[in-house]
N, C-alpha and C positions, 0 to 999 in steps of 0.2 A: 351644707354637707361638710362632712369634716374630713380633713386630708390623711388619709391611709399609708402605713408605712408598709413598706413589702421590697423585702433586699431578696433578690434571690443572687446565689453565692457560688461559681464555681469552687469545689473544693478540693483541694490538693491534699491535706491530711488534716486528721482531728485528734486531739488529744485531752484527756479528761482530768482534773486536780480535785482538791478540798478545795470547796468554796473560798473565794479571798474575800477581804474587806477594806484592805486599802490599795492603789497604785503600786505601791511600791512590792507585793506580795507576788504581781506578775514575772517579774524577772526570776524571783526566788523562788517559785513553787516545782513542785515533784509532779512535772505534767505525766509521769507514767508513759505508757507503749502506746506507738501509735494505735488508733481504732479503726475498724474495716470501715472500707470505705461507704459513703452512700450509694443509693441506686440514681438511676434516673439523670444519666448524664454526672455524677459526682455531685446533687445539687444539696442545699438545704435551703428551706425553706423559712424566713422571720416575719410573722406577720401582725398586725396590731388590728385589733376588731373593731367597729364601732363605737365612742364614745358613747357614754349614759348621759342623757343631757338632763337636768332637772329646772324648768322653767318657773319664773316667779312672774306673775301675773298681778297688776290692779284691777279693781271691779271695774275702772272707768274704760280702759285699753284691752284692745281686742288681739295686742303682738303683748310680749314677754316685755316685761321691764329691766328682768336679769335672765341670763342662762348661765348655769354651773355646767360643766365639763368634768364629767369624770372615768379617766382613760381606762381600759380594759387590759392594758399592758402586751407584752411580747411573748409571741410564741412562736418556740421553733419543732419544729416537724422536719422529718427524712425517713432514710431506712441506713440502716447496716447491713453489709452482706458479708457472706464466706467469714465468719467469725469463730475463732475457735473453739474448745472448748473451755480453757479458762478464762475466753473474754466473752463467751455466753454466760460464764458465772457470776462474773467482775459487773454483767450490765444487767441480769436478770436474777441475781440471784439462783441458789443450788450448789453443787458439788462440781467438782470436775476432777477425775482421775484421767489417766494417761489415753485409755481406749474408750470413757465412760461421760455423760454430762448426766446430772440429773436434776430436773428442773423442780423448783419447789412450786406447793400449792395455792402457795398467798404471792402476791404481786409485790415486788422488790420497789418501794420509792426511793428514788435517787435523789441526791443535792450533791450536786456537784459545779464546778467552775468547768468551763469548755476554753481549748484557745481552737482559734481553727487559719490554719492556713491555705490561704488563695490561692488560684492559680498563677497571678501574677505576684504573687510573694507577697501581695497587703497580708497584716491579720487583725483577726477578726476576736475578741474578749470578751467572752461571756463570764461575769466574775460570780454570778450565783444563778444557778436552777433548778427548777426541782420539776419529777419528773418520774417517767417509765418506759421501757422498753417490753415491745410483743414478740412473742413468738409467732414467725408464720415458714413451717419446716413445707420445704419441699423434696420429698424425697423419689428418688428415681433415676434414671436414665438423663441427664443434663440438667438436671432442676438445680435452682439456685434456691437456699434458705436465705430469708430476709429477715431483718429486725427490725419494725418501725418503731419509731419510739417520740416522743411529746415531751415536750419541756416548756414550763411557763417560767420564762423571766423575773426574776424579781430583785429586789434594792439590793447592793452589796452591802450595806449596812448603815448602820446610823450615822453614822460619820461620811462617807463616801455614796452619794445619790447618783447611783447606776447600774443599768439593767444590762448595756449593753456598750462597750468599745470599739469603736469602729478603726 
């Protein structure tokens, strides 16, 4: 069975950039406004799926003579809440005027770089993801609007073999 990776993260604030590509683009980048926080205890979720295993077999052995591993990568999942209107635009794409949001018809894919910082002041580097955020409005008497949103991890580039900074 293969060993699952699963951080879960208290989160103290998130902030979002243009994909980086090397180390050294962390310090330098334009992390932008903080982002509403998540739900659920401030958590986010990073979880790696199942490996695909592909086995090579002899006619004479009844066990695998090789097995290939091939990982299914990182994903992180949360919500966003109380977001504004120009950061419901910024994460979902649409318009935002002053009294006005308005959400476009086609779904917004993101690529973006994440940093995210901890409760105890570690942080956390996500240097490329791509991704989308949902609308799920609650409207009424104490209702809180949420945004969950999905990011799958991927290589920061060809040079630098990394999904994920811890």
């Amino acid at each position: 069975m293969a060993e699952k990776f699963k951080t879960r993260l208290r989160v103290k604030e998130v902030y979002m950039s243009d994909p980086l590509s090397t180390k050294d683009e962390i310090s330098t980048a334009q992390w932008g406004d903080k982002l509403p926080l998540t739900l659920r205890d401030d958590e986010l979720l990073i979880t790696e799926g199942e490996p695909e295993e592909d086995e090579v077999f002899s006619h004479e052995n009844d066990t695998p003579e090789e097995v290939d591993f091939t990982g299914t990568g990182l994903t992180m999942t949360g919500s966003f809440i109380r977001a504004t209107r120009s950061q419901m635009a910024a994460l979902m794409g649409g318009t935002a005027e002053a009294q006005s949001y308005e959400h476009p018809a086609t779904k917004l894919q993101l690529e973006k770089a994440f940093k995210v910082i901890c409760q105890d002041e570690s942080l956390v580097i996500i240097p490329r993801a791509q991704g989308y955020v949902n609308m799920n409005l609650s409207l009424g008497k104490g209702g809180i609007s949420k945004f969950p949103f999905k990011f799958r991890l991927k290589k920061a580039s060809a040079d630098w073999d990394c999904d994920i900074k811890l």
